[in-house]
Structure formats: structure tokens, C-alpha cells
N, C-alpha and C positions, 0 to 999 in steps of 0.2 A: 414562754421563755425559751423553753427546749427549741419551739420551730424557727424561733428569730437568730436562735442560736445557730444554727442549723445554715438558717440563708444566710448570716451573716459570714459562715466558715464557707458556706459553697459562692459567695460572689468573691470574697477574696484570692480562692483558688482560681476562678473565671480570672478575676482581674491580673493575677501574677501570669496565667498561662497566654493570656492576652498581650500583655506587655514582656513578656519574652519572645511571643512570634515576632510584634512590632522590631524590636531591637534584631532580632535573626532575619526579617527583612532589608534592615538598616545594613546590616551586617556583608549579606550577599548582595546589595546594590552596591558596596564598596568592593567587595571581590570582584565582582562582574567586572567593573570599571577597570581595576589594575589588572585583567584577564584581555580585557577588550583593548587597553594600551598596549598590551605585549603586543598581543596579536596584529594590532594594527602597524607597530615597529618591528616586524618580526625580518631577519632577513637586512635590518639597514643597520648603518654605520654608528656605533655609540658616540658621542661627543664630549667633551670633557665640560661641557656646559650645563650636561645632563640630558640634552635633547637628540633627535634621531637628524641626521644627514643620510641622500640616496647617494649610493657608493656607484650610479650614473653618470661617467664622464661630460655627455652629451644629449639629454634626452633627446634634442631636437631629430638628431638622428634616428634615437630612435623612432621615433613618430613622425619620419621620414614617409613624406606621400599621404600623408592626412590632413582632412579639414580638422582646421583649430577654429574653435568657438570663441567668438567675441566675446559673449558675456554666456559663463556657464552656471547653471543654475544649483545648487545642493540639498537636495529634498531629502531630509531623512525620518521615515515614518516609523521611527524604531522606540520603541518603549526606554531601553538602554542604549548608548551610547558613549564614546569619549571624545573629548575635543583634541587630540592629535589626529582620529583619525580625519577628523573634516578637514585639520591643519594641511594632514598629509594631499588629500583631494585636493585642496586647493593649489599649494605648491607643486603638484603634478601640472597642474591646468597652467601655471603662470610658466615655467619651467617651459612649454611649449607654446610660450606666444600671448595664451588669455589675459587679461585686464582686468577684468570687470566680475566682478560672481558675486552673487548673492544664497544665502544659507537661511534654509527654513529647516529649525528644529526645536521639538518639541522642548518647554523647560528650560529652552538656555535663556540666562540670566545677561540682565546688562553687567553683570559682576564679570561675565565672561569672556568678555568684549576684548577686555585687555590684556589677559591670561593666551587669547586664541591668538590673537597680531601679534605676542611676543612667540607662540608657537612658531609661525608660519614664519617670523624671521628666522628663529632659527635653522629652520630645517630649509630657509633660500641661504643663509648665510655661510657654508663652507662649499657652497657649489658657486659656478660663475653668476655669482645674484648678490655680490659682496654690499653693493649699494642698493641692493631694492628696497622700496618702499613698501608697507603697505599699512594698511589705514582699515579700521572697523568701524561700523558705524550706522546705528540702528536706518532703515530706509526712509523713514522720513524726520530725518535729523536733516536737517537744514546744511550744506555744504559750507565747512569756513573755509575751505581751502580751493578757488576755481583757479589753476594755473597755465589759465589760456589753451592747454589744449585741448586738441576737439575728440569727441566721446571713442574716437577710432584710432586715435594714436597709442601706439604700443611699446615703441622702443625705450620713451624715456618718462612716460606715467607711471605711477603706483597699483599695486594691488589694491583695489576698492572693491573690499568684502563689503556687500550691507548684509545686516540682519533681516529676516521677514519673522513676523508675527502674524496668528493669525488675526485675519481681519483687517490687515493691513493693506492688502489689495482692493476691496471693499470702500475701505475710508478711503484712499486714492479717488476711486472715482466718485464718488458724493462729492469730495470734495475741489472735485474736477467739474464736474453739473454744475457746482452753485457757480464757480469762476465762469462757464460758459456761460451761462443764463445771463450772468452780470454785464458780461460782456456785449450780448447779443442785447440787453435791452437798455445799455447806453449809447448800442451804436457804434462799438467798437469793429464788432464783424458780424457778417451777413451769415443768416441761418444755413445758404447755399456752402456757404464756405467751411461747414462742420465735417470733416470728413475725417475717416479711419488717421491719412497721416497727419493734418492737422489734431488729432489727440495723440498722436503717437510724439509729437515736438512739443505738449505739453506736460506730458507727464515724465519726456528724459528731460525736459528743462527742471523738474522737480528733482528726479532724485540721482541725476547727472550721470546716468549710465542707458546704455541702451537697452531693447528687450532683447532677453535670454534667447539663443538660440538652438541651447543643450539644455538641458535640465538631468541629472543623474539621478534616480528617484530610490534611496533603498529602504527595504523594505517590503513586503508582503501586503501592504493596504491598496486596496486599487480605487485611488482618489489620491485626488494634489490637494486635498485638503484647504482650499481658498487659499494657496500661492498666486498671488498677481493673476488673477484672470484674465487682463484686458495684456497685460504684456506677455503669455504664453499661447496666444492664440494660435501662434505659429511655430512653437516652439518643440522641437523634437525632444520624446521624452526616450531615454532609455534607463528601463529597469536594471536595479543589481540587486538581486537574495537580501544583501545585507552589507553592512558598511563596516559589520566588526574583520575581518578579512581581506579588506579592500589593499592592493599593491599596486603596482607595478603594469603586472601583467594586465589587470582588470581591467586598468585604467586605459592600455592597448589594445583592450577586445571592444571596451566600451568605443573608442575613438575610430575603428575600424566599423562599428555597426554603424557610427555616427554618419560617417564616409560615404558610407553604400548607398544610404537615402537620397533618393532623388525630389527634392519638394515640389510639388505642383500647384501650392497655393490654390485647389480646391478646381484645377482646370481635369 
């Protein structure tokens, strides 16, 4: 009776000291988070809506004499994060010209979807972006909305964030093989005719953006972790430390390394 007694006193201490790391875990991922917002808004404009504006008149100027990326990609291989700062990346990229990005990160929820699009308006909405669009929408969610124009038009399209999951690159192409197999053995196209651009006009017909030609990858893990395979084959990656400090500036070192590459598609 004494020993039962015994374990019964020592698992419940186990159990109480267990279930207060739990909670002090729970605890410091919420710190981090509202540590990681500061930081990520550090330096910009308060808004009376609650959200961050860049007190940037012009970026374009700023990022005067750089290639802007059509479709730029946001890889973050970071254990913690918050969703202003991927807002922030993104409205930097549209800010100069980009369209099209897609966001692979760990955890985030389709619950998040909604919360990040009303981010990213606000933080276009008191700069000259008063009528921008934009739209979230996991990558292979089926498009309701095709409004004639063509994947390159910039002036007057929408931000088209997709989400990536992994494995979703993956399922892409499986389920690109079965449509070609299908194809090829109804007799629709000839086995000669399967090439690189031929899959590349099948899969932006799918998820109606072009392939990435930036990708900003933060984090310290050296792997893209099955991001879109087939669509970064070509796609320049630049590393940054970490996304909880990402500004301004970052955004203009990154787009200057972007600049300097010369591609040679392998000649």
C-alpha cells in the first residue's frame, strides 16, 4: 500500500510538472508570435485600423533599376513565424510590380487564408494600392474567378497568393501523368509532342499562375522541402537568416542579388 502510495504521489507530481512545461510552451509560442509581429512591423506606420502601412512614398523608385519577379515564391522553413510578416513580403513584392506569389509554410491553416488577404490589404490599402485586389487560395483550389487576362498582365490583376502544402507539388504531377497518359492513349497528342513547355502550359492552365522565378527561402534548413518541383526548376533561390526581421531593406538586398544573376539555363 505504502509503494502504490508512493507512485501514485510521484506520477502525479510527473503529471502536474508535465502539464505546466505544456502550458509554458503554449505560453512562449504566444510570446514569440507577438515578439515576431513587433519586429516584423518595426520601424512602419500605425494605422487606426490596427494594421502596419510602409511610410514609402514610392517603392517603385525605390527598386529603381531592378528585375521584379513575376511570380515570387515565400518559402519559410521556420518552426515560428507570424502571418504579418509573410503579409509584409508579399506587399513589398506587389508594391513593385509582382502578381502572382505563392507561400509555403509550415502549420498554416486554411483558417489563415482569410486573416492573411485582409493582412496584405491593409498594409496595400493607404499606399497608392487603394483598389488592389487580392485573393488567397490554397494551389490547387480550382480558380472561380478567370478574368481574361493573360498570366503576365500586371497593371490591372490582383494579388494571387496561393498557399503550398507539402506534397502538393507531388500531387501536381501524378496527377498530370494520368491526364497525359489519357491523353496520349485516346489519341489526343502524340508521345513526340510531350515536352518540358508542353507541361509547363499544363500545369499554369491548372493553378493559373506562372512558374516562380524568385523564391525567398527563410530560414536555416537547406532543402525546399518538396515546394513545386517541376515549377522551380529554374527558379532562383535566395536565402534570408529568417523572416522574423525581414524590412525594407532586406527586401532591397534580396532584389539586388536577384538582379546580378545571370541565368544560363544550364549552357
Amino acid at each position: 500500500m505504502v509503494t502504490m502510495a508512493i507512485n501514485s504521489w510521484l506520477f502525479s507530481i510527473a503529471h502536474t510538472f508535465l502539464t505546466f512545461i505544456l502550458s509554458l510552451g503554449s505560453y512562449w509560442t504566444s510570446l514569440a508570435s507577438k515578439f515576431q509581429y513587433h519586429n516584423a512591423t518595426k520601424g512602419l506606420e500605425w494605422l487606426s485600423t490596427g494594421y502596419y502601412t510602409l511610410p514609402v512614398a514610392d517603392e517603385m523608385l525605390y527598386f529603381s533599376g531592378m528585375k521584379t519577379p513575376l511570380h515570387l515564391g515565400v518559402l519559410v522553413l521556420e518552426d515560428t513565424y507570424c502571418l504579418a510578416s509573410i503579409a509584409l513580403v508579399i506587399s513589398l513584392g506587389y508594391s513593385i510590380g509582382t502578381r502572382h506569389f505563392s507561400v509555403y509554410a509550415r502549420g498554416l491553416r486554411q483558417s489563415d487564408y482569410l486573416m492573411l488577404e485582409k493582412m496584405i490589404m491593409q498594409l496595400l490599402s493607404k499606399r497608392s494600392h487603394g483598389t488592389a485586389k487580392v485573393r488567397v487560395r490554397h494551389i490547387l483550389e480550382p480558380s472561380k474567378e478567370l478574368n481574361g487576362n493573360t498570366i503576365s498582365a500586371v497593371e490591372t490583376s490582383p494579388a494571387n497568393v496561393h498557399i503550398v502544402d507539402p506534397g502538393d507539388g507531388k500531387k501536381l504531377l501524378a496527377e498530370l501523368t494520368k491526364e497525359v497518359a489519357l491523353h496520349i492513349k485516346g489519341g489526343k497528342v502524340a508521345r513526340d509532342d510531350i515536352t518540358p513547355a508542353y507541361i509547363d502550359k499544363l500545369l499554369q492552365s491548372r493553378v493559373q499562375c506562372p512558374d516562380p522565378d524568385m523564391v525567398l527561402k527563410f530560414g536555416s534548413v537547406p532543402s525546399t522541402c518538396g515546394y513545386l518541383p517541376w515549377q522551380m526548376r529554374l527558379t532562383e533561390i535566395i536565402s534570408v537568416p529568417s523572416l522574423h526581421n525581414f524590412n525594407l531593406q532586406k527586401m532591397k538586398r534580396a532584389l539586388m542579388a536577384f538582379s546580378k544573376i545571370n541565368p544560363r539555363f544550364g549552357k
